[in-house]
N, C-alpha and C positions, 0 to 999 in steps of 0.2 A: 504493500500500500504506500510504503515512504517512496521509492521506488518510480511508482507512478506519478505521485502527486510533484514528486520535483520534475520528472518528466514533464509534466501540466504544464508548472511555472516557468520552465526554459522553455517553453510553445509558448505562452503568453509574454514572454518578455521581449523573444525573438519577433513576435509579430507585433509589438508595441514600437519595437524599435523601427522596424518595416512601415508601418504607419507615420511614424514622428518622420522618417527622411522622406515619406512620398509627400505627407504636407508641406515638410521645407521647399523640397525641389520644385514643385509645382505651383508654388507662392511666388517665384523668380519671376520679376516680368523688365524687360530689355525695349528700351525705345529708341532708335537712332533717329539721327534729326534733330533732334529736342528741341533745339535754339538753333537759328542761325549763325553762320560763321560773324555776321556785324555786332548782335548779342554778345556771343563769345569774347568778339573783342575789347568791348564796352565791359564788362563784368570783369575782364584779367585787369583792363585799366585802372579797377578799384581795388586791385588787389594791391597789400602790404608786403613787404620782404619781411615778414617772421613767419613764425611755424604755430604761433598761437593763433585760435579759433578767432575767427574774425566776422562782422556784419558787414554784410555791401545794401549798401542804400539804395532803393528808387527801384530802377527796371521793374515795373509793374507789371507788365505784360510777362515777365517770365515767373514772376511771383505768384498770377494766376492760375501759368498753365502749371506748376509744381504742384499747387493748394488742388486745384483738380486733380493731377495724377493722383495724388493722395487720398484719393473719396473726402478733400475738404468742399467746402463752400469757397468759389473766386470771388474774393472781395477784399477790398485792399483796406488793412486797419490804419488811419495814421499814427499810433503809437507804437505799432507793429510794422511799419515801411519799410525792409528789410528782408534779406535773404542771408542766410550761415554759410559761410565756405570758410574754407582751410588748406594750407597749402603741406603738402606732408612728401617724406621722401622715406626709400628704403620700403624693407617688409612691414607688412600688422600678422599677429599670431592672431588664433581665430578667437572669436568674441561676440556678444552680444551688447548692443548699444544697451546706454542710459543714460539720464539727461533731467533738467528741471522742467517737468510737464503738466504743472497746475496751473499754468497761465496765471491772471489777474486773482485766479480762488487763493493764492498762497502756495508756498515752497510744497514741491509736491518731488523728490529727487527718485528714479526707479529706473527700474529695464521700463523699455517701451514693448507693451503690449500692444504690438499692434503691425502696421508697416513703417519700416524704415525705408530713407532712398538716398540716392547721390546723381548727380550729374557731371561728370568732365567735362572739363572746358577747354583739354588739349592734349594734343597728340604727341610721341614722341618728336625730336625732332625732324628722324627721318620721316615722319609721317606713320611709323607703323605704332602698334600699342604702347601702351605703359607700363604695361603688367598684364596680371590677370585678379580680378577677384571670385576670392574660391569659394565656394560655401557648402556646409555641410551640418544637418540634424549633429546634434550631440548626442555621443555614444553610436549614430550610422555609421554605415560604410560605404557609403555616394558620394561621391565628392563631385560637383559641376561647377566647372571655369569659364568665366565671362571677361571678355578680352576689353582692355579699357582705352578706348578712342575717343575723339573730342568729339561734345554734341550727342553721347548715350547718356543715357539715362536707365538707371537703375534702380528697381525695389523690392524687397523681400519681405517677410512674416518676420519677422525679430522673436516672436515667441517660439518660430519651432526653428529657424537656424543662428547658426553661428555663421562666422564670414572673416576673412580673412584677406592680406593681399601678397600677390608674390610681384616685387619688381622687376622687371628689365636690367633697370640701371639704377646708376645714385643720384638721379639729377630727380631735381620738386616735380609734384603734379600738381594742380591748384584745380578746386572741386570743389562744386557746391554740395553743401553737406558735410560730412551726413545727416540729413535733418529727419526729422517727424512732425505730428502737428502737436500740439499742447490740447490740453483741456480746453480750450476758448481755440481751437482749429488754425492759431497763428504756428506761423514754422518756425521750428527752436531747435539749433545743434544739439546733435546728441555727438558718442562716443564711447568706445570702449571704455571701462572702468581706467587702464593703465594708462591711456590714452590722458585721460582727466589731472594726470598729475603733472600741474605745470612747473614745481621746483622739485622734483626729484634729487633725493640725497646723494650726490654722484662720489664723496669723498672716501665711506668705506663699502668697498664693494661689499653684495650680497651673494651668499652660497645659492647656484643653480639647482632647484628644486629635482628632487627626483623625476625623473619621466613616469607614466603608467604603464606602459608595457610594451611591447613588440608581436601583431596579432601576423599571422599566417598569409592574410589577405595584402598586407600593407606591401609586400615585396612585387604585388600584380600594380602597382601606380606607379604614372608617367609623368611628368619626372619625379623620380623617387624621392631623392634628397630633398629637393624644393616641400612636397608633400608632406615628408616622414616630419620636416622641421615646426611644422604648422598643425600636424592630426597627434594629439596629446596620445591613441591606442599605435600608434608609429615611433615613435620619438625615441623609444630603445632602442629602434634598428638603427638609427645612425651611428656609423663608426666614431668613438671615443666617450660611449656608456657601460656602463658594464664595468668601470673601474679603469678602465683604459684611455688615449687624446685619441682625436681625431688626427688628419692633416694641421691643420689649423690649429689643434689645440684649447678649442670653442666646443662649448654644448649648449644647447638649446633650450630653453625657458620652459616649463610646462604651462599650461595655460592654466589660469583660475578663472572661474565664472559661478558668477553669481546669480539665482534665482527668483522669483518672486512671483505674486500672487496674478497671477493671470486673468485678461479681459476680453471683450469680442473684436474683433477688428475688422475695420469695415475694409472691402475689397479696393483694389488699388487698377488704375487704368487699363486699358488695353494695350497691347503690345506687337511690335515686332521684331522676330528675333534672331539674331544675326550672330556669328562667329562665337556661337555658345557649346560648350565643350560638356558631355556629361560622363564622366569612369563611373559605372556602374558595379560593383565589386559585390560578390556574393561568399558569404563571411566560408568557410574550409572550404573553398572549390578554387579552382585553375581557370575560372572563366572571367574575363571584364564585360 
């Protein structure tokens, strides 16, 4: 009987997790076009040379069509005139936003239930991508890459994925977002938890967290290394865990993420979708 019943529970846990990565993946919604190339260039023009989160003022008309992709009401608040971007370079580990989302009701700080998005505002400089943004249910084994070009637009369910980014290169991307709406449906930067730390103690280093493990499956993803560095059930496969260096002599952060009380969230635009990448991994088999 004990036998069976845990039999039970690894069917039900296995198909919970089967469920959590089909809602993630299928929340993804990819819009090219978004804004014109003269937009584009009007919004980079507001942008700052730091790395801290920043508002750009005005451009209403892109402020609408955001507040719509979003299932918000378009309508422009004047206390609220504004769009969140941020200019950021290098990798992000995977994570789920949070942000202050009580609007004018009062400090309201949490994971966003709900949809999160971004939009790029620029292409490499050869003109090819930026990166990729990866995303993936916590604890699945799906992992789908979304190539980052100027003028997409991107949105996901924040309550069932994680997301992450892999760069190209070392050079800035500058992105509106990652926003959500607030309580009162204005657009408010969100961000990873680690993300949010804008003085970081840099004097005495910290001990790299143990990774979780190294799963069977993780050895079938493309590119491995880029993958294994960002999926916390991967992280023990990369050479120099185990007690031993890498090349480099570097090991990789495990992720922490944080939970919280979940809400409905209302559907997010239509899409079309372009140069999106899905490794579909099926947990002890040989097949992607």
């Amino acid at each position: 009987m004990a036998r069976c019943l845990f039999a039970l529970g690894a069917l039900c846990a296995a198909s919970s997790a089967e469920d959590l990565s089909s809602a993630c993946l299928s929340s993804i919604r990819v819009r090219d076009g978004f804004i014109s190339e003269t937009e584009a260039a009007s919004l980079l023009r507001d942008f700052e040379g730091t790395d801290c989160p920043q508002v750009l003022r005005g451009h209403a008309n892109v402020q609408l069509r955001l507040k719509e992709a979003l299932a918000g009401e378009p309508k422009i608040n004047p206390l609220f005139n504004f769009i969140p971007g941020v200019r950021k370079s290098g990798n992000r580990v995977m994570h789920q936003d949070h942000g202050e989302l009580g609007g004018l009701r009062g400090s309201q700080y949490g994971k966003v239930n709900g949809t999160s998005a971004t939009l790029y505002l620029e292409s490499a400089p050869d003109r090819s991508s930026l990166g990729w943004m990866t995303f993936m249910a916590p604890g699945g084994s799906s992992v789908k890459q979304v190539e980052a070009f100027a003028g997409r637009f991107l949105s996901w369910d924040n309550r069932f994925c994680l997301h992450g980014f892999i760069a190209r290169g070392d050079g800035h991307r500058r992105l509106l977002g990652p926003m959500a709406l607030d309580a009162d449906g204005e657009l408010v930067g969100v961000a990873g938890e680690s993300d949010l730390e804008v003085t970081p103690d840099t004097t005495t280093p910290r001990p790299s967290p143990e990774p979780k493990s190294c799963k069977p499956w993780c050895f079938l993803l493309k590119p491995k290394l880029k993958l294994w560095a960002i999926i916390p059930d991967c992280q023990k496969c990369i050479p120099g865990h185990h007690g031993h260096h890498g090349k480099d002599g570097h090991s990789t952060p495990a992720v922490h993420l944080a939970q919280k009380k979940e809400q409905p969230i209302r559907p997010a635009a239509s899409e079309n979708v372009d140069s999106v990448h899905l490794l579909q991994v099926t947990r002890g088999s040989g097949e992607l």
